[in-house]
N, CA, C and O atoms as a DFTB+ gen file, in Angstrom:
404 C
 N C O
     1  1       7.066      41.679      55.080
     2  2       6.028      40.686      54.884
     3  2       4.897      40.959      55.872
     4  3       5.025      41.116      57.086
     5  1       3.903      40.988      55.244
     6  2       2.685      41.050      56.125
     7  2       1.812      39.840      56.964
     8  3       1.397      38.761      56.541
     9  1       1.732      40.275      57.926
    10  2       1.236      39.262      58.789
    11  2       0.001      38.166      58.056
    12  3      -0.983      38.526      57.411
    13  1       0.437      36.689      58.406
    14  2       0.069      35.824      57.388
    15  2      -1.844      35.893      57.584
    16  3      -2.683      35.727      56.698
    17  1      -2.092      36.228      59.229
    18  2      -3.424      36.758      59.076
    19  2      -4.248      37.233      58.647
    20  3      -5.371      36.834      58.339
    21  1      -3.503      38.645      58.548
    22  2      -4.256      39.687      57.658
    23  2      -4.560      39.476      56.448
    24  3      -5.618      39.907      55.992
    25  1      -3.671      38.761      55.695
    26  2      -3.401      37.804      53.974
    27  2      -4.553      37.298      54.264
    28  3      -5.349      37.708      53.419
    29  1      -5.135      36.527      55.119
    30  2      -6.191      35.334      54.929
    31  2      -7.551      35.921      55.565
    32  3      -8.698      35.517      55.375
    33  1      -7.109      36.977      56.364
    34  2      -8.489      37.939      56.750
    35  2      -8.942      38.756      55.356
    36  3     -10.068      39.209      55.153
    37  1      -7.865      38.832      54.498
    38  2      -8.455      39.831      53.011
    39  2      -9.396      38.965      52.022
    40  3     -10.441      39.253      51.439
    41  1      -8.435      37.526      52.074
    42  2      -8.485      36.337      51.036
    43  2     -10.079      35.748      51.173
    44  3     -10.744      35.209      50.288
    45  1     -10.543      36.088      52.861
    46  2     -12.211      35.395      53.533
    47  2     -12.977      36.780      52.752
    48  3     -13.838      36.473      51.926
    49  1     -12.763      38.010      52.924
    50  2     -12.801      38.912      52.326
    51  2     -13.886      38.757      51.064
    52  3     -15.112      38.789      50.965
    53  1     -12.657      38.552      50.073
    54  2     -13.006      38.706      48.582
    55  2     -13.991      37.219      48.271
    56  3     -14.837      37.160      47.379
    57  1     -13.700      36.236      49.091
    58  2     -14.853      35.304      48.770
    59  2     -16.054      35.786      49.335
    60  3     -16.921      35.646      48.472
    61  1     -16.445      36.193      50.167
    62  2     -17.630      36.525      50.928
    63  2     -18.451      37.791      49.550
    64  3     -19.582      37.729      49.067
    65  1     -17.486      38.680      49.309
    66  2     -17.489      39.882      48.160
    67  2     -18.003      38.349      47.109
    68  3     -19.071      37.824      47.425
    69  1     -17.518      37.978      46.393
    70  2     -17.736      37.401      45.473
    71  2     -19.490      36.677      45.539
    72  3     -20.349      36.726      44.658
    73  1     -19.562      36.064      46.855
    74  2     -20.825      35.400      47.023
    75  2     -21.381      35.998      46.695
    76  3     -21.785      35.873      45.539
    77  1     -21.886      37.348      47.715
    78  2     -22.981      38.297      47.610
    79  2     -22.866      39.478      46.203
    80  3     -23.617      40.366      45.798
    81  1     -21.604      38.979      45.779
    82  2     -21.969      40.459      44.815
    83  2     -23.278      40.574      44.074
    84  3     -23.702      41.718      43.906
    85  1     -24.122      39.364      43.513
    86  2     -25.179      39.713      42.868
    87  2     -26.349      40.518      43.700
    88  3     -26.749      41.620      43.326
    89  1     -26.825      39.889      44.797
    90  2     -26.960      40.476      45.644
    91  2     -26.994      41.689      46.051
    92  3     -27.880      42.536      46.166
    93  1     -25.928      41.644      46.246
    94  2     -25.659      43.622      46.864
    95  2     -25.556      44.157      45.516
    96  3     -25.622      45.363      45.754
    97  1     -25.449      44.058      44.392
    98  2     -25.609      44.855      42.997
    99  2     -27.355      45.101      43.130
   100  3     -27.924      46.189      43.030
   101  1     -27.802      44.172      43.306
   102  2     -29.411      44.581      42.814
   103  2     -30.054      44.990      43.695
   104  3     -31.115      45.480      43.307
   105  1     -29.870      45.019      44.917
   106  2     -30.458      46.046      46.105
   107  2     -29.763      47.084      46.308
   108  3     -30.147      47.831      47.208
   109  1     -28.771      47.378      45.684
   110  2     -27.795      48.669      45.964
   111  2     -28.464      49.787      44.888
   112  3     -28.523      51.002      45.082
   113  1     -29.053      48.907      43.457
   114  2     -29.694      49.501      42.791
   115  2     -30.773      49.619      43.029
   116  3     -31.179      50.580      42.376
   117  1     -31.733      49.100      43.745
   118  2     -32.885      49.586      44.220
   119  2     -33.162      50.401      45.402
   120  3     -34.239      50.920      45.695
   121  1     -32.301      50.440      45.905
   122  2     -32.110      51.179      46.756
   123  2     -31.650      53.056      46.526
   124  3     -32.117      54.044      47.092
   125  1     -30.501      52.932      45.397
   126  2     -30.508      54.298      44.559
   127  2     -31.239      54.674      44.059
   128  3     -31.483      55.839      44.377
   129  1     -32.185      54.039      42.891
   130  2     -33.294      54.215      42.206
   131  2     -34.324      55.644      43.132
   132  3     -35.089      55.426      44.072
   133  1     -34.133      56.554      42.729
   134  2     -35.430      57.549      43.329
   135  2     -36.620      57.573      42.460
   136  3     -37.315      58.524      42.820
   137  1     -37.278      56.806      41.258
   138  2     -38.373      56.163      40.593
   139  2     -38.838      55.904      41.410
   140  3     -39.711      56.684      41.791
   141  1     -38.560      54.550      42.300
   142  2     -39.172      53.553      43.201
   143  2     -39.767      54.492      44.475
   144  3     -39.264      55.487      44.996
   145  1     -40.968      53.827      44.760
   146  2     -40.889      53.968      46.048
   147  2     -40.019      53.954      47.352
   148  3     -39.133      53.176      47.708
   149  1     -40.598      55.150      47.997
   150  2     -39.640      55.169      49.306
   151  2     -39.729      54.072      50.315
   152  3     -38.674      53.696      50.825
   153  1     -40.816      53.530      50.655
   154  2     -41.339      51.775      51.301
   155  2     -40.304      51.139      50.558
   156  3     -39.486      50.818      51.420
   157  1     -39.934      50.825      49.602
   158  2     -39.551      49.455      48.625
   159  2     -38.338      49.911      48.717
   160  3     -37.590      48.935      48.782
   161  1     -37.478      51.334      48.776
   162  2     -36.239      51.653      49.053
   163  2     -35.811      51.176      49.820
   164  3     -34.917      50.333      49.752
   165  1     -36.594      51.791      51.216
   166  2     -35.976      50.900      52.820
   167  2     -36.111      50.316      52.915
   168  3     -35.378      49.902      53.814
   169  1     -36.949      49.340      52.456
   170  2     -36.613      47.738      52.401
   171  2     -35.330      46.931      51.818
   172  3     -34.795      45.953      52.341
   173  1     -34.926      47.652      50.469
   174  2     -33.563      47.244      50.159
   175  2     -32.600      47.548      50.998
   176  3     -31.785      46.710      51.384
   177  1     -32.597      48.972      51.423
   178  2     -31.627      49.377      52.586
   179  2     -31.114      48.451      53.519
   180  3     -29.987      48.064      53.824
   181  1     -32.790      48.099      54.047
   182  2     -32.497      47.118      55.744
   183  2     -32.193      45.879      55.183
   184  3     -31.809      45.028      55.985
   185  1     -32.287      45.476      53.689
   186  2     -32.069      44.039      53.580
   187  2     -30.624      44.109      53.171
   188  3     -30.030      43.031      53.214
   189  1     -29.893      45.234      52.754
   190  2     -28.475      44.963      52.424
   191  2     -27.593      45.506      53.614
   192  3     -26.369      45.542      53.485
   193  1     -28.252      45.958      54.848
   194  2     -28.207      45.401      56.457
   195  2     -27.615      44.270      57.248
   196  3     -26.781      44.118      58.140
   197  1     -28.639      43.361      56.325
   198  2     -28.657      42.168      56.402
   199  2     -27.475      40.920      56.370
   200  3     -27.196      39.948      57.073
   201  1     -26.815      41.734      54.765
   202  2     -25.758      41.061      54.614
   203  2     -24.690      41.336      55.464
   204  3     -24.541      42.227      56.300
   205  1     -23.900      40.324      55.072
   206  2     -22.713      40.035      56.364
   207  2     -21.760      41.687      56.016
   208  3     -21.759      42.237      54.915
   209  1     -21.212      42.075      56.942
   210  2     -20.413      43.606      56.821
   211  2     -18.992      43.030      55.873
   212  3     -18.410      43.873      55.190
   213  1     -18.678      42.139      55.873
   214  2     -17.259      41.411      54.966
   215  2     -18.065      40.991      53.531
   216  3     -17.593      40.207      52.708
   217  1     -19.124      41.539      53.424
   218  2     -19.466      41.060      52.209
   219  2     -19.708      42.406      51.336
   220  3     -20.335      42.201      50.297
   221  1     -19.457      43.269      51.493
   222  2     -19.253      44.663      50.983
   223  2     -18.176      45.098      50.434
   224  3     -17.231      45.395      51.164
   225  1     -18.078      45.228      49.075
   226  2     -16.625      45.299      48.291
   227  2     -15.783      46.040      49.262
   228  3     -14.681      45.587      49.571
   229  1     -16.319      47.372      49.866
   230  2     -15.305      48.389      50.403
   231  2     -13.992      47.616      51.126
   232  3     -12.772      47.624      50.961
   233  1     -14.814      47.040      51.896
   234  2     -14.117      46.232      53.054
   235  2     -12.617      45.618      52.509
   236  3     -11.726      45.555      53.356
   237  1     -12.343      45.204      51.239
   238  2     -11.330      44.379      50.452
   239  2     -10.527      45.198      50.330
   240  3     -10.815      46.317      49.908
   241  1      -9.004      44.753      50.757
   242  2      -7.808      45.740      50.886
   243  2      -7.499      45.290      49.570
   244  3      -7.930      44.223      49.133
   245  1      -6.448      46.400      48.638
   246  2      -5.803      45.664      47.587
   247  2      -4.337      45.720      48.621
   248  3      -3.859      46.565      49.378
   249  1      -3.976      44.435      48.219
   250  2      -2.285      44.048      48.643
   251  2      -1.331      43.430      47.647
   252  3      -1.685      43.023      46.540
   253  1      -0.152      43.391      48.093
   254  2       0.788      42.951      47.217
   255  2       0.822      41.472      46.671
   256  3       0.878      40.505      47.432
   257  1       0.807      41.433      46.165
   258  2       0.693      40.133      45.656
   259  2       2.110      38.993      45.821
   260  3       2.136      37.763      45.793
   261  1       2.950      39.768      45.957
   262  2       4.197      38.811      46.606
   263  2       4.508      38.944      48.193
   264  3       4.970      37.945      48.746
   265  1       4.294      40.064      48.925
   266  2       4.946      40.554      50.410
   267  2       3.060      40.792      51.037
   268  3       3.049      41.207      52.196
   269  1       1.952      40.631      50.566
   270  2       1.584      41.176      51.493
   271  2       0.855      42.426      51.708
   272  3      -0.341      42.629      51.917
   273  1       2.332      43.590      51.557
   274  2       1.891      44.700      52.021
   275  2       0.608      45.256      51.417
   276  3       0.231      44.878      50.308
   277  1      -0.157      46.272      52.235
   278  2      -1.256      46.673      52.153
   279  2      -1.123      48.522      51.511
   280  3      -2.079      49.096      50.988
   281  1      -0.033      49.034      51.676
   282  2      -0.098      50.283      51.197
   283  2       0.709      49.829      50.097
   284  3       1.162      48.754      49.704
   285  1       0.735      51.601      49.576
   286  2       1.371      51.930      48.370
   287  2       1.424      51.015      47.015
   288  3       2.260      50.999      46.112
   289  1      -0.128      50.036      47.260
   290  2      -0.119      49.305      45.852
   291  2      -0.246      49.402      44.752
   292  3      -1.061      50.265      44.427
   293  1       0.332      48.748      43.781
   294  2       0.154      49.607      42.378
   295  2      -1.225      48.361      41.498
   296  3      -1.180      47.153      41.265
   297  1      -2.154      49.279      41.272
   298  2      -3.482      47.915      40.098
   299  2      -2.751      47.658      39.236
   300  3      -2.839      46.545      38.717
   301  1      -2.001      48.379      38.888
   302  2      -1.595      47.819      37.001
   303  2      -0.401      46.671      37.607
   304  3      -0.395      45.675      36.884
   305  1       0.163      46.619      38.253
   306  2       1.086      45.083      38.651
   307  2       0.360      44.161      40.009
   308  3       0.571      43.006      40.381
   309  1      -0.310      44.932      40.390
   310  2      -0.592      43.922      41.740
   311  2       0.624      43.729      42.852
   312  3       0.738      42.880      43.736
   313  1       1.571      44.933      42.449
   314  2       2.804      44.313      43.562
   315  2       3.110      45.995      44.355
   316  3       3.045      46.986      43.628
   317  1       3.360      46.120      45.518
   318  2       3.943      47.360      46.380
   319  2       4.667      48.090      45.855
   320  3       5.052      47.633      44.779
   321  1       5.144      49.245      46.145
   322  2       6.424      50.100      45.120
   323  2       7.482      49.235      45.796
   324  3       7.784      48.462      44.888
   325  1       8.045      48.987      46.599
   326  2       9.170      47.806      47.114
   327  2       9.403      47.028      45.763
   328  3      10.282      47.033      44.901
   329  1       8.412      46.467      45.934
   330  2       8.553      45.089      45.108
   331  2       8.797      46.033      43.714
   332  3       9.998      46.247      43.548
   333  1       8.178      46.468      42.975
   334  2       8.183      46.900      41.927
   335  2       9.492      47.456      42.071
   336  3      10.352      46.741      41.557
   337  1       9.978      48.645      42.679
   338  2      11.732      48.947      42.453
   339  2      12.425      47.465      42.638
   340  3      13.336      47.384      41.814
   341  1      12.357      46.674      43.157
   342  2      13.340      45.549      43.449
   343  2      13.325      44.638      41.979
   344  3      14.324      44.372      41.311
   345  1      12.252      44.336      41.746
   346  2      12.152      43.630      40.073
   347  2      12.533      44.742      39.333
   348  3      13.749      44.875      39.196
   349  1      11.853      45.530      38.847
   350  2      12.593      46.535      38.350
   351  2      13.841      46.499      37.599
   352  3      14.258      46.202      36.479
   353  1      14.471      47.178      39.348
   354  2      16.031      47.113      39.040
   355  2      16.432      45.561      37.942
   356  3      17.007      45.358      36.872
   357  1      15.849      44.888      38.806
   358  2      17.199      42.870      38.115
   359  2      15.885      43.371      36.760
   360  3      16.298      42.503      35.992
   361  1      15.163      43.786      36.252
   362  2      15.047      43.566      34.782
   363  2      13.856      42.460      34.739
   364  3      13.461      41.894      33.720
   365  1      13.309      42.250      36.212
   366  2      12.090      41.295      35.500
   367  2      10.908      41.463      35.373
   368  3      10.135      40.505      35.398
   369  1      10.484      42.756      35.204
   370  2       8.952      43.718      34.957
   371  2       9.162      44.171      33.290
   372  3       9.886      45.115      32.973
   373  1       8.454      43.386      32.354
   374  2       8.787      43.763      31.001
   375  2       8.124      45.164      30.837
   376  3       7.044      45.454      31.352
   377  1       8.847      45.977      30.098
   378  2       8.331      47.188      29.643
   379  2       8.789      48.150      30.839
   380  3       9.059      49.158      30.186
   381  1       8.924      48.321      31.528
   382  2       9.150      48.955      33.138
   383  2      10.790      49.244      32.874
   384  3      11.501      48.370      32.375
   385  1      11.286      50.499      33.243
   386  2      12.425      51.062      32.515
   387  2      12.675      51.886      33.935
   388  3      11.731      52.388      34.546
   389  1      13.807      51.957      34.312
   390  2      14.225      53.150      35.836
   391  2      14.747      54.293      34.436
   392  3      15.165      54.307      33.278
   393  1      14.335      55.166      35.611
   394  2      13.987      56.464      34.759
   395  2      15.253      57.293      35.617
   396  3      15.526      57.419      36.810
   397  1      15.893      57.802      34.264
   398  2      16.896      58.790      34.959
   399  2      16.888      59.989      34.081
   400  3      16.400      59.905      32.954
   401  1      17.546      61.431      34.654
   402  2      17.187      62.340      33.941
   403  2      18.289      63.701      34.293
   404  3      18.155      64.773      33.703
């Protein structure tokens, strides 16, 4: 189990991400844009500066969705390989089959 901190340091995270995403979408694109002026570029630059550093998707760990953990997560379940062998095995991941050979 992962420290209940870190859970709620990810959780401040993805709300902060959520606020600004419009935001940082449309200066991230003006900022790529090589059309635009180079003045009107660095201005998007220094203004997405601006925003808070937790408000930048990168920053958002994916974690397990039952334990926590921060590595070895899988997107298509949202749960650690732990977790995933442990359901697994008892049969409660539909479609999900242990593979022998």
């Amino acid at each position: 189990m992962a420290k209940l901190s870190s859970i709620n340091k990810n959780e401040r995270r993805k709300k902060l991400v959520k606020k600004y995403a419009g935001q940082y979408a449309k200066l991230k694109a003006i900022a790529d844009d090589e059309s635009r002026d180079d003045t009107e570029r660095l201005i998007a630059r220094l203004k997405l500066a601006e925003i808070p550093r937790n408000g930048n998707p990168t920053r958002v760990r994916n974690r397990c969705g039952m334990t926590g953990r921060s590595r070895a997560v899988y997107r298509k379940f949202g749960l650690s390989r732990i977790m995933i062998r442990e359901l697994g095995n008892k049969g409660l991941i539909p479609g999900l089959t242990k593979s022998s050979w």
